[in-house]
Every structure is written in C-alpha cells, then in structure tokens.
C-alpha positions in Angstrom: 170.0 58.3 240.9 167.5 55.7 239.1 169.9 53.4 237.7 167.2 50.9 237.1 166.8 52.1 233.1 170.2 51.0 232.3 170.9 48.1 234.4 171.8 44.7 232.4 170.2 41.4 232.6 172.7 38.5 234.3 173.5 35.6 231.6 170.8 33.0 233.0 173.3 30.8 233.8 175.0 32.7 236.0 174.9 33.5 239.6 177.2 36.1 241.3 177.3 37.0 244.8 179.2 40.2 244.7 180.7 42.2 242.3 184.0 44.7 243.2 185.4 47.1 240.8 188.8 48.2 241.0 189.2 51.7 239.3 192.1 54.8 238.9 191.7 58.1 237.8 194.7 57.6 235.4 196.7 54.4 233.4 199.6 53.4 234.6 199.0 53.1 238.4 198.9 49.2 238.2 195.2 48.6 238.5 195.7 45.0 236.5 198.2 43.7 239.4 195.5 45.0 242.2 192.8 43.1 240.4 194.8 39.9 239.7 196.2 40.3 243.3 192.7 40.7 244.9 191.7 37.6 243.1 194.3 35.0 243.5 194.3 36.0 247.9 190.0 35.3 247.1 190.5 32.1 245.2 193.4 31.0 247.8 190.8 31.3 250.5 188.6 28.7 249.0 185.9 31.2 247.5 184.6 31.2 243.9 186.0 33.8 241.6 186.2 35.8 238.3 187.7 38.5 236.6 186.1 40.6 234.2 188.9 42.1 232.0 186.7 45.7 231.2 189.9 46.9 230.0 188.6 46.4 226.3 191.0 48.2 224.1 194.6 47.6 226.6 193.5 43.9 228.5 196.7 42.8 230.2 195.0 40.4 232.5 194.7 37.2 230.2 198.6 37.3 229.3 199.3 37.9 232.9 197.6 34.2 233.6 199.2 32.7 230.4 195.8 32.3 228.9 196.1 32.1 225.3 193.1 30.5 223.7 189.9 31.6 222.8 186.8 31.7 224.6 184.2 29.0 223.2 181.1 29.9 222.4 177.7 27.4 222.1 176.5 29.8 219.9 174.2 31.9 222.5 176.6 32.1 225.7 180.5 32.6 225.7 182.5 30.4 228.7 185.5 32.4 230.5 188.8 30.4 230.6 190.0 29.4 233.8 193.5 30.2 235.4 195.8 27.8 236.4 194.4 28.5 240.1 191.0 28.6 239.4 190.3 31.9 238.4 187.0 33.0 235.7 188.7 34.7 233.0 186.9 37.2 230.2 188.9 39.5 228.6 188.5 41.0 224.5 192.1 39.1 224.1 189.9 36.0 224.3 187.9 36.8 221.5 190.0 38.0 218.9 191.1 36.5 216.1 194.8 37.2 217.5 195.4 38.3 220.4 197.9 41.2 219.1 195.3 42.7 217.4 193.9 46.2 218.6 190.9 47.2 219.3 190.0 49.7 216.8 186.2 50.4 218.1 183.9 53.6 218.7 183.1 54.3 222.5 179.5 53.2 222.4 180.9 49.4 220.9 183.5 49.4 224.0 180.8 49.8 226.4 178.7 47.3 224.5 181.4 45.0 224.5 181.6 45.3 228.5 177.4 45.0 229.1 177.8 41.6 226.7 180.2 40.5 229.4 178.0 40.7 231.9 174.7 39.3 229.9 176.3 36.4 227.6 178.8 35.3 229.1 178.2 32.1 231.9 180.1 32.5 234.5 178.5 29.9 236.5 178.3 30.4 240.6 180.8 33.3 241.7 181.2 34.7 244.9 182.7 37.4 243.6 183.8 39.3 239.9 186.1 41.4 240.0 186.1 43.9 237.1 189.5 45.5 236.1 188.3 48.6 234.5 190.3 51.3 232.2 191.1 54.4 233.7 189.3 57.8 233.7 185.9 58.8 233.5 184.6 57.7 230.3 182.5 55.6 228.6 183.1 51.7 230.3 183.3 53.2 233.8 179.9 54.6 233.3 178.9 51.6 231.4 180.2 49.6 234.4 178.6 51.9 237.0 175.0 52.1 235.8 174.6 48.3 234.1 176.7 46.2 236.4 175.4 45.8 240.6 178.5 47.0 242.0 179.0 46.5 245.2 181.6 48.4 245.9 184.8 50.1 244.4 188.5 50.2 245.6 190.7 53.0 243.6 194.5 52.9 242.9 197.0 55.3 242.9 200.3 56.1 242.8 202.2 58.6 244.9 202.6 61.3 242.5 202.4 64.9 242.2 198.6 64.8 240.5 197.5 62.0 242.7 194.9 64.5 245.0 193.2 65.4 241.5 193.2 62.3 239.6 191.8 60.2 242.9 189.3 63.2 244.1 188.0 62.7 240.2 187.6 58.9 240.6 186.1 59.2 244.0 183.3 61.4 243.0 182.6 60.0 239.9 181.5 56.5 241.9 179.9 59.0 244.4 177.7 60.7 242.2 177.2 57.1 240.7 176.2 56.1 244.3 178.7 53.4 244.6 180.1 52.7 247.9 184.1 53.8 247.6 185.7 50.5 249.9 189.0 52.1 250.0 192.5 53.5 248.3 195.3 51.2 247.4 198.6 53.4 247.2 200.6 51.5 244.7 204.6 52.0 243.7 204.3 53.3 247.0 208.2 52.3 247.2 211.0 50.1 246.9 213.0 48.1 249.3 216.6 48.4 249.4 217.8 44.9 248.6 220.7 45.7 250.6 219.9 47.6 253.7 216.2 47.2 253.4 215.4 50.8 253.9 212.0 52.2 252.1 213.3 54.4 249.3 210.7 56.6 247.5 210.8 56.4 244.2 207.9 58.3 243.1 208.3 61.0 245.6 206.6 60.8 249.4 203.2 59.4 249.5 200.1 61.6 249.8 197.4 59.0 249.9 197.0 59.3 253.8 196.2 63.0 253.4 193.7 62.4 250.8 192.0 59.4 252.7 191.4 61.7 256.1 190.4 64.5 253.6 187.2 62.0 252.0 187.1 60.3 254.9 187.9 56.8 252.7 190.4 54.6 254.1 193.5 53.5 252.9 193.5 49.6 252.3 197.1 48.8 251.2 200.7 50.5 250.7 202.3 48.1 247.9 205.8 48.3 247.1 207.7 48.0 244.1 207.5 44.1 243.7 209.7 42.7 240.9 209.3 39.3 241.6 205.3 40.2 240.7 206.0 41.7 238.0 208.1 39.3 237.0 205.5 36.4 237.3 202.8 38.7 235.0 205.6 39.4 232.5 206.3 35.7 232.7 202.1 34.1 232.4 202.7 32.9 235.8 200.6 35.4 238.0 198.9 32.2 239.5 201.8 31.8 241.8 201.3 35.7 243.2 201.1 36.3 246.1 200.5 39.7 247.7 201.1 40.4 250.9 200.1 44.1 250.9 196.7 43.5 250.0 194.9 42.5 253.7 192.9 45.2 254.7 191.4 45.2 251.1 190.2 41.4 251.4 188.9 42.1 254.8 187.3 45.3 253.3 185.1 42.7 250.6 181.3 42.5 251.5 180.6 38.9 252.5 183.8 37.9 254.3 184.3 35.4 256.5 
C-alpha cells in the first residue's frame, strides 16, 4: 500500500528517531498505563522521549503526569509540556480552554487534530514518540497509520472472553496498514494475593499465549493488577511508575541499546 499520498510533514523543528504506537481493539484494556509505562522505563534509561496523547476525545495521559497547564503557542508551533521526569507531553487536554471540557468534534476534525500533532507541534530531538491511540478501527488509527512513520505497534489486551476477536481485528488492521506488529501486552492479566501471593484470575484464564502462536506475534508482557500504579495515575504522580512487567517490550523497541 502507497502511503506516500497521505503521509504528514514533521514540524521543522523537530527530529524523531522512532515512533511506536500502542493500540487495542477495544477501551478499557489500559492502553494509557502501557504507554506511560513504556515511556517512563525509556526516559529512565537516559533516552529522549514523548508521548503523543492521540486519544483526542478521552486523553487520560496529561492528568496521569499532573500536567495541568496549557500548551504555549508562538503563534506557528505549539510546545509539549514536560513531565516531572522528562517526558514530551501533547494531549487535547492541553489545549482546551478547561481541561473538563469534552471534545464534541466530527471524525474528520479528530484525525485533523492528531496530523497537527505531528506537523505543528516542536518536539525537539526524540528518540522515540510514543502515540497512545483510541481504540478500534476508526478514524485516528487510520489517521495515525497512514500520516505518521510508524515504526512499529505493540497491542493490548485483556484476558477476556472476546479477546481472540478484538486482538485478531487490531492485528490485521496494522497488517493490512503494513505496520510491523512488535508484540501483545496481556494486561489485568491478574492479581496477587496480598496474603499468600498466589496469582488469582480475575478476568478469567488468559488466552493471549494461544493467540500469539496462532499470528505468530509474540507476547511482550503479562501485567498484573497494580494498585499502587494505579494509584500514582489517579494521584498525577505517574512519574514515580515503575513497571516491572514491561522488559521484553523495551527490548522489543527498534534502536535499543
């Protein structure tokens, strides 16, 4: 597929090594935390990073850093805020008026809304932008696909009855888009007894292993249920996350050391 005709133009003051996409076939599966997670183990390694918060109309990933101000503007290029540990931040949340406010916008203005990310905002010298991006099939995955030099996606799930249709959906949409698939990440996977520290299921027995033999895409990361994570994104603090479950998806990353 000849992507060429729709692919956007970098801000000019920009420079971006690699760009990684973190998708789901369906909401609620925790995408946000992946991306945030993926980013703080990136910036704690010493490399450059950002987040693109594609997530127009439901972006979760400013609040999770406690970033609360506006993005400033010179009147031609809009500057990401910066996390408390370093981390490039654009998100819609950062440029409305208030950050409660919904998005009340056509699909064509959302997608918009994600190429202008790309073209006018500076992100200065990355190594690598994530893009947290809503789930399904719609118009900003596209958008993101076709505009944006992806180098790769990682999809998460959950262990859930669905999961083999929503993740087989996913998969071959980046397929057909001809983006390399770097792996699953099985989220909610379960819970720890705090007791007797036995794994206890809470969304029924996983299935991504199945799956991942069946597409012949591996499986980068099992996470638990992790209050004390949750707690720090409830809390602006996601800074201080750290996420042990997420190795084999940095060592997955194009470019690593």
């Amino acid at each position: 597929m000849d992507k060429s005709q729709f692919a956007a133009q970098l801000n000019q003051y920009s420079g971006i090594k690699h760009v990684i996409g973190v998708c789901s076939g369906k909401g609620g599966v925790g995408k946000s935390l992946v991306t945030a997670s993926l980013a703080n183990e990136m910036a704690e390694r010493g490399y450059k990073v950002g987040i693109m918060d594609a997530d127009i109309t439901g972006p979760s990933i400013p609040k999770m850093y406690g970033i609360h101000q506006n993005a400033e503007s010179d009147g031609t290029n809009l500057f990401p805020e910066t996390s408390e540990n370093g981390i490039a931040v654009m998100s819609t949340n950062l440029i409305l008026e208030n950050e409660d406010d919904p998005v009340i916008w056509r699909g064509p203005v959302v997608a918009n809304v994600v190429k202008q990310f790309w073209t006018d905002v500076c992100w200065g010298e990355l190594d690598y932008l994530f893009v947290d991006m809503p789930p399904g099939t719609g118009d900003v995955p596209l958008t993101v696909f076709q505009s944006l030099p992806i180098d790769g996606v990682i999809i998460v799930t959950s262990p859930q009855d669905l999961v083999k249709l929503i993740v087989a959906k996913a998969y071959k949409m980046a397929s057909m888009m001809e983006i390399p698939v770097l792996g699953f990440i099985e989220n909610y996977s379960y819970i720890l007894c705090p007791d007797c520290g036995r794994k206890i299921s809470v969304f029924g027995e996983s299935k991504i292993d199945a799956i991942s033999a069946e597409l012949n895409v591996p499986v980068l990361g099992k996470m638990p249920i992790q209050p004390e994570i949750a707690k720090l994104a409830d809390e602006g603090r996601f800074a201080l996350a750290k996420n042990k479950f997420i190795d084999d998806a940095i060592a997955a990353m194009p470019g690593i050391k």
